[in-house]
N, C-alpha and C positions, 0 to 999 in steps of 0.2 A: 638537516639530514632527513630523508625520508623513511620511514619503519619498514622494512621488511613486510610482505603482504604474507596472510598464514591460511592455508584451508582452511574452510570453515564445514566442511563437513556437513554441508547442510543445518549447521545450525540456526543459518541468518536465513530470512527471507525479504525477496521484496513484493508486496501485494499492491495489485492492479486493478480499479477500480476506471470505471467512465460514467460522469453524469453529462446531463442537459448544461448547465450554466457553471460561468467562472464564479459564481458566489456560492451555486451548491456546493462545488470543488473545495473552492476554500474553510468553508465551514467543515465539511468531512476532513481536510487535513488539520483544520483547529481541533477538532473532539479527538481525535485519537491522539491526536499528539498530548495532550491536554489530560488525556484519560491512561498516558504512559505506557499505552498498547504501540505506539510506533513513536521511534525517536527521531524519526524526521518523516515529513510527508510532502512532495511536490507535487504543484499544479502543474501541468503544461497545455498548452492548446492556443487558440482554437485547433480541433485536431477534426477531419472529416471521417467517419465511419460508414463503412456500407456493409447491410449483413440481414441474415432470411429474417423475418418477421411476419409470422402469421400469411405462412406462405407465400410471401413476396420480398423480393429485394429490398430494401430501405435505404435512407441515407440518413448521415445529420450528421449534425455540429454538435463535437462533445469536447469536453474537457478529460486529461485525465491527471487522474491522481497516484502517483507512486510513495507507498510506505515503507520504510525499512525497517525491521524488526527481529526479533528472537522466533524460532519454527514453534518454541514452545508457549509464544503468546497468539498464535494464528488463529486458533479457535475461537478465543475470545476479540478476539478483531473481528473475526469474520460475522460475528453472533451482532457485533456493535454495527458495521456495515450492514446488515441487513435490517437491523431496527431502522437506520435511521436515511437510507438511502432511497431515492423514490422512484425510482423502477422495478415493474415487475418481478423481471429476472433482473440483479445487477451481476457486471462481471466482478466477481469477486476472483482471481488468480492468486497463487502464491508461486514464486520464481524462486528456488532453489541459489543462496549465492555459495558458488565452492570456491572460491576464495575472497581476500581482500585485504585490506590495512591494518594492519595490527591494533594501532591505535584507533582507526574507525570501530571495526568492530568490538573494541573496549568500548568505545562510547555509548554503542547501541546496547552493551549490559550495561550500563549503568542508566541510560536514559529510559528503559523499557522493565527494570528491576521493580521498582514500586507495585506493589500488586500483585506479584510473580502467581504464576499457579504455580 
């Protein structure tokens, strides 16, 4: 049986990150996950990007990386993502989820509890 999906009111987020390499990638979703700031984090890619840079178009091969988490752990993710991430500007995004799985979302408080602000 499947749970019934419940708003979530913006409680959940999921944050959006792109590096250079599948090993930077995977390392950023080990430490947060690891650091119980996000209860899951995927890699995906190779993904292509094109966007202004120092007044010119760019391209490249990125990876990215998707976190799910509590709204009220974001700060402290985003403080960790910016330590430890090696781009200038990184895209640091939080996506708003208004709904989901009852059950998922139980998991994400309990995986992302440890630490709690």
């Amino acid at each position: 049986m499947i749970a019934k999906g419940r708003l979530a009111a913006a409680e959940y987020v999921q944050v959006i990150t792109t590096v250079d390499s599948q090993e930077t990638a995977a390392s950023i979703a080990e430490t947060v996950v690891s650091a119980r700031l996000a209860a899951c984090a995927q890699v995906a890619g190779p993904i292509t990007s094109a966007y202004w840079w120092e007044g010119e178009v760019a391209t490249a091969t990125e990876w990215l990386v998707i976190m799910k988490t509590r709204q009220i752990r974001y700060d402290a993710l985003a403080e960790l993502l910016q330590q430890i991430h090696p781009y200038d500007v990184p895209e640091i995004l939080a996506v708003p989820v208004v709904a989901g799985n009852s059950a998922y979302l139980a998991w994400i408080d309990r995986e992302t509890a440890s630490g709690s602000a």
